[in-house]
Each structure stands twice: as structure tokens, then as C-alpha cells.
N, C-alpha and C positions, 0 to 999 in steps of 0.2 A: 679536065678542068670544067668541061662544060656540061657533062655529067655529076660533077659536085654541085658546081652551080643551079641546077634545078633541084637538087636534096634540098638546096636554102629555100626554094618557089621562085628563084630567081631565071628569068627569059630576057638574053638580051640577043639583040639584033644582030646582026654579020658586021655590021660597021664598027660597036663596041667591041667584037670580039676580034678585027682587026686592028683597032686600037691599042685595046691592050697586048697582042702582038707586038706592036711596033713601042710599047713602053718596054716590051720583055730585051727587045734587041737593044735598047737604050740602056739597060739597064747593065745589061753584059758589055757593051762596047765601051760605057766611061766607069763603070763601076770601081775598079782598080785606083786609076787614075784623078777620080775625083773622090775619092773612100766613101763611095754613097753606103755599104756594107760590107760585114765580115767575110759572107758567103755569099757566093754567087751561081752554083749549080742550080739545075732542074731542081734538084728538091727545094731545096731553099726558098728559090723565087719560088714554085710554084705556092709554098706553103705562106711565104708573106701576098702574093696577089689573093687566093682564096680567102684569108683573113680581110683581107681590103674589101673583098666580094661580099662576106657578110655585114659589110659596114653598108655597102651599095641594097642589099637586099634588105636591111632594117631602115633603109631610108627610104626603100617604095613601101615600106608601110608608113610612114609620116604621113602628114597632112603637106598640101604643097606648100612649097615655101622657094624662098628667092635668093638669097645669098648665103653659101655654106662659108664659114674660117674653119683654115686646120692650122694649129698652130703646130708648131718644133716639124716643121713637114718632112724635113732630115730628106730618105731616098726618096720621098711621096707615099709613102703608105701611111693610110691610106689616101690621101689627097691627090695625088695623080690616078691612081685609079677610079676614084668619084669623079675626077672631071673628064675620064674619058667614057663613063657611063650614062653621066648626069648633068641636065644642059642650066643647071643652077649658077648662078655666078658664083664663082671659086675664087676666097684669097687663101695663100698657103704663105705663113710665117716661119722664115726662118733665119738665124743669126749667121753662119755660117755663108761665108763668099761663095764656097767653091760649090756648094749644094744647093744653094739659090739659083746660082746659073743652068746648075742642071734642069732645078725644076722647071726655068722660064723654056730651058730650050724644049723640055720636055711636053710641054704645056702647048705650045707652037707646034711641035710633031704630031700630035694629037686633035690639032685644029682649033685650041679654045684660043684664041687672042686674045678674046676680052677676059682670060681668067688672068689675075695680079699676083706676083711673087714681092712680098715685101720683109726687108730686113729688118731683124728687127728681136725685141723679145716681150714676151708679155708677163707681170706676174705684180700677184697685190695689185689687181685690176687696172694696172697704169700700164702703157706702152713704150719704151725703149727704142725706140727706130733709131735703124741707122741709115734708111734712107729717110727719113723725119714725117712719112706718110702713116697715118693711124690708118688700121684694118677697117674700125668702124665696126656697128652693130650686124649680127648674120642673126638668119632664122636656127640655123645648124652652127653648132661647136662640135671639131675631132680635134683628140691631141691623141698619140699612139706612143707609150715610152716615155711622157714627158714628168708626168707628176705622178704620187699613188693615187688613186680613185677618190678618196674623199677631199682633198686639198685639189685635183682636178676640178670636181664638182662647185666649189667656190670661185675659181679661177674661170670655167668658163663662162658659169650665169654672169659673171663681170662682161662680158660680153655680147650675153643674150638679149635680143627683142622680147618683147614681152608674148609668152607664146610661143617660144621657142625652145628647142632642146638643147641638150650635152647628152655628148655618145661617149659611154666607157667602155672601155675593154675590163672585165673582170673574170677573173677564173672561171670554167663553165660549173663549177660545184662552191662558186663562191653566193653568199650573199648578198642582199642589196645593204651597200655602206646605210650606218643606221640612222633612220628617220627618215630614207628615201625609198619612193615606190617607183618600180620602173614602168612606164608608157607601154614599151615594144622590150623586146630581146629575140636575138638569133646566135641561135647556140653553133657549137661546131666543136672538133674535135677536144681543142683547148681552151679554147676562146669564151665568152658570152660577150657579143655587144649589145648593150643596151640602153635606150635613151630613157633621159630624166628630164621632167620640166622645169622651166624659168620659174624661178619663185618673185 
């Protein structure tokens, strides 16, 4: 993994990379039990953290910025992985009880305290809470799985500070949805993530 990780230019520390060990145990020990995902082997995870990695590595190319939302955070990818690489303040939205609790315990294992897990849902730029706390404005929007790329793209500037991105995942042989030019991109096997700006 940490051989892939530098193909992206990506360098993290020995404390990230215990981190995300200690999300990888997290993930195997309630995975089952809280249905965080279908698959749970070595391949699986490693192939969902690596993807989380190039969300982490297209965000050291950003400009800095201060508070990332990931919205439908479901197992945490990528959101648990950015907040154990990245010392940004982290909300991660998710509707679901049993996957909220993970993420909070998960978030705690990791050290972020001050990162927030709020229920909740977003769409047509309103918020749904079910604990009745809005997310609020982030510099970073992720959603991974939740909407397709162009209806993402509206969905998250609903969110955006003025100056701030949405990171999509598209095809790595896709194009940019049309009338959008991308900022950054980090390509990988299947993947491209790439950010777009607040309009």
C-alpha cells in the first residue's frame, strides 16, 4: 500500500500509516455486524483504502483549507481515511444509525475528537437531520457512491464556500461532466478523482 501510495506523490508519516491500520482492524472487527460492506478481505479493503488515498493525495494538491463534509460516509471512504491523514476539520453525514456509530467510534480510534458525525441527509441543497444539526459550509465536499457526477456536482456547490471544491470520482477514461473543467485529478487503476470549483 505504501508503495502505491507514493505512484500517487503521496508521503504520509508512520502515525497516518498507523492510523489507517487501526481503521483496517476496525473495519474487519464490526464490518459483519454493523453491515459497513459486502466485502471484507485484503483485497477489498485494500482496494477501497487506496481509492480513499487518492482522494488524500488530490487534496495535498488543494490550496489549504479548513473544514472538509463527506456526505453518505456509509463505511468512511473516503472520510475516515482523510481524517486520519488530514488534520482539516471533518463532518461526515450519514442517515443510517448503525454506520454513524461506527464512524464516531471510528473517528475516536484515530484521535480526531473534534471530527463530527451527523445524521442526517442532504439533497436539493436542504438538510434532513435527524439529529437536527446542519453540517454547515466546508472548503471540501466528498460523497463516494451517493449521486452520478453531474447531479453530485450541483448537490455539493450547495454546500460550498465560495473558493471551495467537490471531489468526484469518475471513470479514469471518463470525461469531465459537460461544461466543467477540473482544478486537480489523480488517476489510478479505475478511478479519477477530481476536484471542481464553487461556482
Amino acid at each position: 500500500m505504501r508503495a502505491r501510495a507514493r505512484e500517487l506523490g503521496l508521503e504520509l508519516a508512520e502515525t497516518r500509516w498507523e492510523k489507517i491500520a487501526e481503521l483496517r482492524r476496525l473495519w474487519q472487527f464490526y464490518g459483519r455486524s454493523m453491515n459497513l460492506t459486502a466485502r471484507l478481505d485484503d483485497l477489498a479493503l485494500n482496494t477501497h483504502i487506496f481509492e480513499s488515498l487518492q482522494v488524500v493525495a488530490l487534496a495535498a494538491r488543494l490550496p489549504s483549507f479548513e473544514h472538509w463534509l463527506d456526505i453518505g460516509s456509509g463505511a468512511g471512504f473516503p472520510g475516515l481515511v482523510v481524517a486520519a491523514c488530514i488534520e482539516a476539520r471533518m463532518t461526515c453525514v450519514e442517515p443510517r444509525a448503525k454506520r454513524a456509530s461506527f464512524l464516531d467510534l471510528a473517528l475516536r480510534k484515530v484521535g480526531r475528537d473534534d471530527a463530527r458525525v451527523l445524521r442526517g441527509r442532504i439533497e436539493q441543497g436542504t438538510w434532513t437531520g435527524i439529529d437536527g444539526e446542519s453540517p454547515g459550509l466546508a472548503d471540501v465536499v466528498s460523497a463516494r457512491a451517493v449521486f452520478g457526477p453531474e447531479r453530485w456536482l450541483a448537490e455539493g456547490r450547495a454546500w460550498l464556500r465560495p473558493g471551495g471544491v467537490v471531489i468526484v470520482h469518475l471513470g479514469v477514461d471518463d470525461t469531465d461532466p459537460p461544461g466543467e473543467v477540473c482544478l486537480e485529478r489523480v488517476d489510478g487503476p479505475r478511478w479519477s478523482i477530481r476536484a471542481y470549483p464553487s461556482r
